[in-house]
N, C-alpha and C positions, 0 to 999 in steps of 0.2 A: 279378451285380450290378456286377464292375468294366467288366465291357462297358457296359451302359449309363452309368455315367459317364462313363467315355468319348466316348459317342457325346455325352451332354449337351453336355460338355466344347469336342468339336470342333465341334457346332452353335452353342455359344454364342461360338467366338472366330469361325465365320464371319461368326455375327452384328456381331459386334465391327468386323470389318475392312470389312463392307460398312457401318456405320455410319461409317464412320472414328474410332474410338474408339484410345485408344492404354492400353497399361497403364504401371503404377509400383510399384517394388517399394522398398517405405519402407527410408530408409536409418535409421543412428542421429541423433540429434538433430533430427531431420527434423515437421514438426509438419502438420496439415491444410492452417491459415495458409499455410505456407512453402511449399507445392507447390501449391498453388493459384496462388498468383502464380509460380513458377517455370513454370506452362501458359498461364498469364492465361486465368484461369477464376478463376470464387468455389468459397468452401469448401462455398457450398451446394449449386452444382456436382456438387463431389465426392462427396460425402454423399447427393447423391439416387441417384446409381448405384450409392453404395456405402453403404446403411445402417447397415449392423451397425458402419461404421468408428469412429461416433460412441463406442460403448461397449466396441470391440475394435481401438485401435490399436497395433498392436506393431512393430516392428525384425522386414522382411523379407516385411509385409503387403502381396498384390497387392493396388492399386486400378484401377478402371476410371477413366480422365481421358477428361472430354468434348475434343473438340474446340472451342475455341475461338471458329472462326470458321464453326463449322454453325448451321446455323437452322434451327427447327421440326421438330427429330427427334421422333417419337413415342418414347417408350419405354414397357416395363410397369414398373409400384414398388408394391409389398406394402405393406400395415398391417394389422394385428391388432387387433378389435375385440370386448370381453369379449360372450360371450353369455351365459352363466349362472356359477354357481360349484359347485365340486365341496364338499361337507361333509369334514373329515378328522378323524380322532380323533387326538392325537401319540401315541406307542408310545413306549416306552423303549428307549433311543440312537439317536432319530428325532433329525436335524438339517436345519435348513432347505436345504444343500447337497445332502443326500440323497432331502432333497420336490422341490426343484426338477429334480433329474433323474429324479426318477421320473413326475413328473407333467410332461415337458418343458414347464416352465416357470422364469423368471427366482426368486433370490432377493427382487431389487426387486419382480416382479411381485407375491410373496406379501405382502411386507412392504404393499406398498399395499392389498392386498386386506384386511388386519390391519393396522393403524395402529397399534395398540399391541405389535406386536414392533418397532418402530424404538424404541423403551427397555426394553423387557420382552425375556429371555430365553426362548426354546421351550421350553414343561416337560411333560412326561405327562400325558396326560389331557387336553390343550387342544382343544380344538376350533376351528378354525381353517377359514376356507374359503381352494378354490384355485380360481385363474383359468379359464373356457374360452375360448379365442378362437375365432372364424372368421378368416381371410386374405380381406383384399378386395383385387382385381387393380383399380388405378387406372392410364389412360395419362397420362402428362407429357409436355407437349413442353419439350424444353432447349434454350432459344435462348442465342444472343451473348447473357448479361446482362449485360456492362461492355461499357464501353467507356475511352480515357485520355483526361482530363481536364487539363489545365494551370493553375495554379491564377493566378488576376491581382490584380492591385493590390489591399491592403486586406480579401481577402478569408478570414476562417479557419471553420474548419468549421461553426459556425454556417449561416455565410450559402451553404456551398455544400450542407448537407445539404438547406436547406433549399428551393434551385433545385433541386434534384434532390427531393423529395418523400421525402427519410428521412431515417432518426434518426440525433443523430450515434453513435450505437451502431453503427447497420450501416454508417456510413461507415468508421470503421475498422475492422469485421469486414472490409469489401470492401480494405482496406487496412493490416494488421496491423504493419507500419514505420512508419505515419503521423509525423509533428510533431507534437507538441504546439503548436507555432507555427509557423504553415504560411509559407513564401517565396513570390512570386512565382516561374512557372516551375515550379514543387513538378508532377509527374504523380501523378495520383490517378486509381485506377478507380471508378467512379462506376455509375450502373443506364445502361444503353443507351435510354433514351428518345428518342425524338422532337425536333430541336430545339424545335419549335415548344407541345412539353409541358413545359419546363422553366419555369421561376418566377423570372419578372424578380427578381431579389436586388441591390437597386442602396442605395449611400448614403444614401438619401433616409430610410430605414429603419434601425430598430434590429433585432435577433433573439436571443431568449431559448430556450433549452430546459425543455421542462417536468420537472420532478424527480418522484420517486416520493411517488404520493399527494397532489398537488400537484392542487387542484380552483381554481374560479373564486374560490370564496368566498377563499381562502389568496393567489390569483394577484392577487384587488384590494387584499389590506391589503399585499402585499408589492410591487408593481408602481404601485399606486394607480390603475388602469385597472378598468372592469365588463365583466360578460361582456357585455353589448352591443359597447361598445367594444374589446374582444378579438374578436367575431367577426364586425365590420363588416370590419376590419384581414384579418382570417382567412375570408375565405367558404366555405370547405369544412368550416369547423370545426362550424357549425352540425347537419352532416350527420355528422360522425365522432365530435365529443366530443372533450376533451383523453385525450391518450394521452400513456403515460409516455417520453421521451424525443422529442417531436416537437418541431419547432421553428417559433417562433410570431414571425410579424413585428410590432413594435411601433415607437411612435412614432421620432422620429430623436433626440430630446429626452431620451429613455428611458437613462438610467447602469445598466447591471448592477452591483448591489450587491457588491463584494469582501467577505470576509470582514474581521471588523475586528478587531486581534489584541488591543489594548487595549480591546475592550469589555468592559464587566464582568461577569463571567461568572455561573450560577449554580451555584456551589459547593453541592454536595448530598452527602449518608451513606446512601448506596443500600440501607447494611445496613436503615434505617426504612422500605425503599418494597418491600420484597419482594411480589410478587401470585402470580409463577407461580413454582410448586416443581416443576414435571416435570422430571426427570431430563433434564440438557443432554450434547449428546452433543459431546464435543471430539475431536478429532486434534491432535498435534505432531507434527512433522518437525525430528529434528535430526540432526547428524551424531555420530554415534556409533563409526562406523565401526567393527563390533563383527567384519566379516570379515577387520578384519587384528591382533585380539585372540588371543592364544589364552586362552583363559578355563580350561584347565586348566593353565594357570603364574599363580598370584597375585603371582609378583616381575614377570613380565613385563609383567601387567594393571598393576600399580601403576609400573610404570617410565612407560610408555608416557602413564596419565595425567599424570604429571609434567611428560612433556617434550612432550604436544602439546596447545597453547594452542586449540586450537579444540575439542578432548577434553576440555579442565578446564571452557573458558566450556560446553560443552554442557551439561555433566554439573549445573557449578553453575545452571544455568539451569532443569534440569530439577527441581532438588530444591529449588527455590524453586514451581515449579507445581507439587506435591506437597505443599506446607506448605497452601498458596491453596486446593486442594482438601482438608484437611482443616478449614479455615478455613470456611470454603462450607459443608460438612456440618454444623459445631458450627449454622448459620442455617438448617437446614433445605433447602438446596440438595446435591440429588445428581448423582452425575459419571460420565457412560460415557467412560474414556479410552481412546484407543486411539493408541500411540507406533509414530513407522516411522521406521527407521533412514535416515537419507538417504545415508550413507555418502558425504555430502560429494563426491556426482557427480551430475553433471544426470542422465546416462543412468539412473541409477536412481531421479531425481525423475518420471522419465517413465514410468518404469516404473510408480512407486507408482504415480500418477497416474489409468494405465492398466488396471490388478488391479482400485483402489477405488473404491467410487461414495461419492464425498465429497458427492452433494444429500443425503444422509441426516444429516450431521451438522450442529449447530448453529455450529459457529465451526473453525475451520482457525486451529493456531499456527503458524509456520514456513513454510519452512526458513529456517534462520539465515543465508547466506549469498545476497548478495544478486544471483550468477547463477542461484542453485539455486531462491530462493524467482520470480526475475521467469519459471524455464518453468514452475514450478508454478501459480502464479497465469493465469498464460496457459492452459495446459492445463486447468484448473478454472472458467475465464469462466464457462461457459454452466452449471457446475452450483448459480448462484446462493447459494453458500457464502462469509460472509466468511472474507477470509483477513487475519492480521495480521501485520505483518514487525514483529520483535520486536527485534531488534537493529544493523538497518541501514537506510540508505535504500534502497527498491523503486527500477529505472532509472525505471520505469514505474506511475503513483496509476492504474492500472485500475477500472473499475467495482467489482469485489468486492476492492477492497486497501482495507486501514487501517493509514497511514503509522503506526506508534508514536511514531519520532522525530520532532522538530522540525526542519526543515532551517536551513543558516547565513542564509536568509535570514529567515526569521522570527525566531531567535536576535539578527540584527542588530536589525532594525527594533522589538524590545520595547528596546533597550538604550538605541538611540537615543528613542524615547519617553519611557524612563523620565527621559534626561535635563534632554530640551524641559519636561516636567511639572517640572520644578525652575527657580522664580523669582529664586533667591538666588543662582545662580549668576555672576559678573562678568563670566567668559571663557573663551571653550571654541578650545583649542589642537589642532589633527592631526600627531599624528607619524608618520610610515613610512620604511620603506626604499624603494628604488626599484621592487621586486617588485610594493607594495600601492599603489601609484599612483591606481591606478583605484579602489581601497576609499576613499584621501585626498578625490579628488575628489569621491566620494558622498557624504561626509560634506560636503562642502563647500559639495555644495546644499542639504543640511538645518541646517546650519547657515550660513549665507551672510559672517559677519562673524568668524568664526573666521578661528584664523593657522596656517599650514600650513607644513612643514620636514621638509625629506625628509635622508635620508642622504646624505654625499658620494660623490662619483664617486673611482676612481681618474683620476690626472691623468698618468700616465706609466708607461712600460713595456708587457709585450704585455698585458697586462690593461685599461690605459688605456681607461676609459669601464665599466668596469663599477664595481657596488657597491663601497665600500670599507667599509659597515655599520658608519657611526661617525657622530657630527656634534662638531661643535667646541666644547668647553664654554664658549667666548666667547658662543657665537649666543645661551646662554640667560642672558646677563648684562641684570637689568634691564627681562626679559620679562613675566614674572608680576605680575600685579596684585593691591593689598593685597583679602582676603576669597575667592571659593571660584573657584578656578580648576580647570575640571575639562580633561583629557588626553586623547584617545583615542591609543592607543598601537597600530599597524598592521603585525606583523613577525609570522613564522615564525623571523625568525632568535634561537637563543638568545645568541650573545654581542650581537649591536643590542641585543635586551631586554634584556638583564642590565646593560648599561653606561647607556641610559636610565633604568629603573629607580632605581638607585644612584644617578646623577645629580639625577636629580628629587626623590628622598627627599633630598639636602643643600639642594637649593632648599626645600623644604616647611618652612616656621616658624609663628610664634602666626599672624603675621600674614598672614600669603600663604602659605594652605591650599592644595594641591593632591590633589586628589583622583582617581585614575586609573583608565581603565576602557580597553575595547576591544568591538569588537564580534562579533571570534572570539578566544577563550582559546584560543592556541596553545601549543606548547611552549618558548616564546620565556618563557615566564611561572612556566618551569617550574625554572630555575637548580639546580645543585646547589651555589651559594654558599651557605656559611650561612646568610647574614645575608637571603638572597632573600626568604622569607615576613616577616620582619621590615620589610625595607622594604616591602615588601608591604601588612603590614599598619598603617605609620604613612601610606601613602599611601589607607588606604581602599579598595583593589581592588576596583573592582564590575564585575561578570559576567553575563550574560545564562547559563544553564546549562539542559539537560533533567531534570537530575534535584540533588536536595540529600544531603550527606549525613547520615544519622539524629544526634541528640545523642545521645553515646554517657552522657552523666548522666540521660538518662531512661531509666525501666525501660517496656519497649515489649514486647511478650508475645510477637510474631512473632520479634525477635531471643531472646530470652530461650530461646523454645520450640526456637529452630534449634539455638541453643547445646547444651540438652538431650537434642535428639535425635542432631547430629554432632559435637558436640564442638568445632566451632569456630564462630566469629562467622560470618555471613553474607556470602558478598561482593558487589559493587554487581549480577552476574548474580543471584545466587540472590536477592538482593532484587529486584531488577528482575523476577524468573520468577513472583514471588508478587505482585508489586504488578499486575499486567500483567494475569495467571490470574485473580485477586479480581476484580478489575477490570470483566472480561468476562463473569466470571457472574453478577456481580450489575445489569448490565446486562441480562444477559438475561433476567436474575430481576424486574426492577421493569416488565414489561412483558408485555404475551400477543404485541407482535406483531414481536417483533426489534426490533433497531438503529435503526430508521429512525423507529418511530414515538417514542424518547425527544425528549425537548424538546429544541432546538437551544441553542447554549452550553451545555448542561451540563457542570462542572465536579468532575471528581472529583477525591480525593488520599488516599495511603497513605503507605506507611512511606518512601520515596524518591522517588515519581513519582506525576507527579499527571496526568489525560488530560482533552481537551475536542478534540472531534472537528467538524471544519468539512468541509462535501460541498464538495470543487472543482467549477470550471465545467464540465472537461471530464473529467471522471475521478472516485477514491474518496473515502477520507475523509483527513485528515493531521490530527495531533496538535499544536495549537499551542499546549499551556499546557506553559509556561515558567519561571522561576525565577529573578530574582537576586536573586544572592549577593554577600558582602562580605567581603573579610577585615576581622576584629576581634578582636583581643587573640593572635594567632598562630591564631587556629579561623578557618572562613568557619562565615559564619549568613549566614540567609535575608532580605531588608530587606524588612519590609512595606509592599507600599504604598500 
């Protein structure tokens, strides 16, 4: 037997080298993506000579790499096509690991062929079918399919997927580094077509991508265009139909709609819309790091949570989706969890990655950290699985990511909203230091008639020209106008804030109110002078924030029950784990067909955190319900508005 592999062996690398084919022996960190473009080839390339790679990537796997710049190689490539199915009876201590090798076949393979073991347990006595295939030998030819592309004036993925005839999906599978905002000059691999097959893509034209589920009837009330008029515009469209991710030329007149952060949302109690009860199937991924535990020393386990802050936020994170999930159950909602340590190293995110087939389960939590969660999310693209970063921002809103958080610039722009929507205002002042320059000036175009004052400079010695993080309490003699004078105040730094602050709180009377706000709460805001929240709170501090926190005078069942069951109050993770976990399942619960088909703005809120999910243009979903807040009476509460 080992002769003839052998023999296979050496027939197959001569095959190899008379192809000019090269191999690759995966390093760590290393991903399809990344060696694809290290050969300038596509991943799909890879993947047709090397199958199995899709579902067997590991540290130290050979691949076969095409060459590059060969054309029209013939090759052979395998598929498996069911012919019939085998009946099985289950036995007692029969597990699917143990049918699938017996009957050399996949556990997925089985599960598919049973639908109902993707939530159901294997139990005695089941009856169960198994797969047969036949192997069908099909020949490929692998040509050059990229080529480099330079990208020109005005031009971003839209308009080049769409001269090149794809979606922007596969423009950046052909391009896994892409921009989000593409420059002049930018090199993009692109499909090797023909020049004279490419698709004039000129100004004169707008270009939209189509979204999932997105039919003509939805394309004319949200575009205002008919399908006539969409496939006069489109003449191949006639012949193909809209497909999900193609991209569609439209008038030049044509504004893609941004998401609007102040629209009014609809706020709904998902627990009233419950439809589907099937058992949802979740993953989390945290760092746990339970290999550098010893779990037989309980002083050691307890030390160790103490002192490592990424171990407490895990842990409290976790036992907050553990409340969420018995919360879920009291409504009829049941939970397959399944927890993987990520041990707070990519190489082991890759790994999980790699072991699990994550299309089986309903929602992907984690990983908490956000180099660990952007290879996870990358390495899970194609298994069509949301994932949600729970506690940080993703570098990268991929297709299957759901931002949680809010970023600062949504943060900003509700703040400043909130203030424009106030008519009673007299005068809106900008403060910064010389760091937020560039924050002062964007305020400046939103607000145009505002007065602006930055910190001094030093004027001498070797520091001369830098920050001196002070302004002169003369500049505000005289400034403030009688009735509502509101402040934006622009620093990281805490003694700038702390000596503003204090300043403005003596300017503040009956009569010339001043009212103070910012559009990032930094720790400029965060003083350890006493008297800080006090002034604080006679200036009115209002905040843009992601999350509020609970009134500790209301009796609220989720803190109450946590109390009960650990003994202590909740913290803003383990509230966050359960507001987050609730969240999601009952989302998936007021629907038969996932995420996608819930109503756009919808508005939820819990015990801290409230969620309303927006599809970006080129990417997943982000979280932009928001919050502010006020300090009043030394508490902050929530202003409605």
């Amino acid at each position: 037997m080992k002769s003839i592999l052998s023999v296979i062996i050496i027939v197959f690398s001569i095959h190899l080298n008379a192809q000019n084919y090269k191999t690759h022996k995966v390093k760590p960190d290393e991903t399809i993506e990344s060696i694809a473009k290290q050969y300038l080839v596509t991943p799909f390339d890879i993947l047709a000579l090397n199958p199995d790679a899709k579902n067997n990537f590991a540290v130290n796997t050979i691949l076969i790499i095409p060459n590059s710049k060969v054309k029209n190689v013939a090759i052979e490539s395998s598929s498996k096509e069911v012919i019939d199915y085998k009946k099985h009876k289950v036995k007692r201590k029969e597990t699917l690991f143990g049918l699938s090798k017996k009957y050399n076949v996949t556990e997925a393979e089985i599960k598919k062929a049973n639908p109902r073991l993707y939530s159901e347990n294997l139990r005695k006595g089941d009856k169960i079918r198994i797969p047969r295939f036949k192997t069908v030998i099909s020949k490929q030819t692998l040509s050059n399919t990229i080529k480099k592309y330079a990208v020109r004036p005005k031009e971003g993925k839209w308009r080049i997927a769409y001269k090149f005839g794809i979606t922007v999906q596969e423009l950046e599978d052909l391009n896994p580094n892409i921009k989000e905002v593409l420059q002049p000059g930018d090199v993009l691999n692109v499909p090797n077509i023909a020049n004279n097959e490419e698709k004039a893509a000129t100004e004169e034209f707008n270009y939209y991508e189509v979204l999932p589920k997105e039919g003509f009837y939805r394309l004319k009330v949200k575009l205002g265009l008919s399908q006539k008029e969409i496939e006069n515009l489109n003449p191949g469209l006639v012949e193909s139909g809209l497909k999900n991710g193609m991209v569609l030329k439209l008038p030049k007149d044509f504004e893609i709609a941004s998401s609007d952060i102040d629209k009014d949302p609809i706020t709904t109690d998902l627990r009233d819309n419950i439809v589907n009860t099937s058992t949802k199937r979740l993953a989390v991924l945290l760092p746990f790091k339970l290999h550098k535990i010893d779990l037989d020393s309980v002083a050691e386990a307890k030390a160790m949570m103490k002192s490592d802050r990424v171990l407490s936020t895990a842990l409290d994170f976790h036992s907050g989706i553990l409340m969420a999930l018995d919360s879920a159950k009291s409504l009829g909602i049941s939970t397959n969890l399944k927890v993987f340590d990520t041990q707070n190293r990519t190489s082991e995110v890759a790994s999980i990655a790699g072991r699990e087939d994550f299309s089986n389960y309903d929602v992907v939590i984690g990983p908490m950290m956000i180099k660990n969660f952007d290879r996870f999310a990358s390495e899970v693209r194609d298994d069509a699985v949301p994932v949600f970063a729970p506690l940080t921002l993703p570098s990268k809103v991929s297709r299957n990511v759901y931002q949680t958080i809010p970023n600062k610039k949504i943060l900003s722009q509700k703040m400043i909203n909130y203030v424009k929507q106030d008519s009673t205002i007299n005068q809106v002042y900008i403060i910064s230091d010389q760091k937020h320059r560039a924050e002062s000036n964007n305020l400046k175009k939103e607000f145009p008639n505002a007065k602006q004052l930055y910190s001094e400079l030093i004027k001498e010695g070797k520091n001369k020209g830098k920050d001196a993080y002070f302004i002169y309490p003369v500049t505000f003699e005289e400034l403030f106008k009688e009735g509502k004078n509101i402040v934006f105040l622009e620093t990281d730094d805490v003694s700038f804030g702390s000596s503003i602050i204090s300043l403005l709180n003596g300017l503040s009377t009956e009569d010339i109110q001043i009212i103070l706000t910012t559009t990032n709460k930094s720790i400029a805001f965060e003083s350890n002078d006493p008297d800080n929240n006090y002034h604080l709170s006679n200036l009115q501090f209002h905040y843009a924030t992601i999350n509020k926190k609970y009134d500790t005078d209301k009796k609220i069942g989720f803190v109450n029950e946590y109390k009960r069951k650990y003994g202590v109050s909740p913290s803003k993770y383990a509230t966050r784990g359960f507001d987050l976990t609730l969240d999601i399942l009952l989302r998936l619960s007021a629907n038969e067909d996932g995420f996608d088909s819930l109503e756009e703005n919808l508005e939820t809120e819990y015990i801290e955190n409230k969620f309303r999910y927006n599809k970006k243009t080129f990417g997943g979903y982000v979280n932009e319900a928001i919050y502010i807040v006020k300090y009043d009476n030394l508490k902050v509460i929530e202003v409605k508005e």
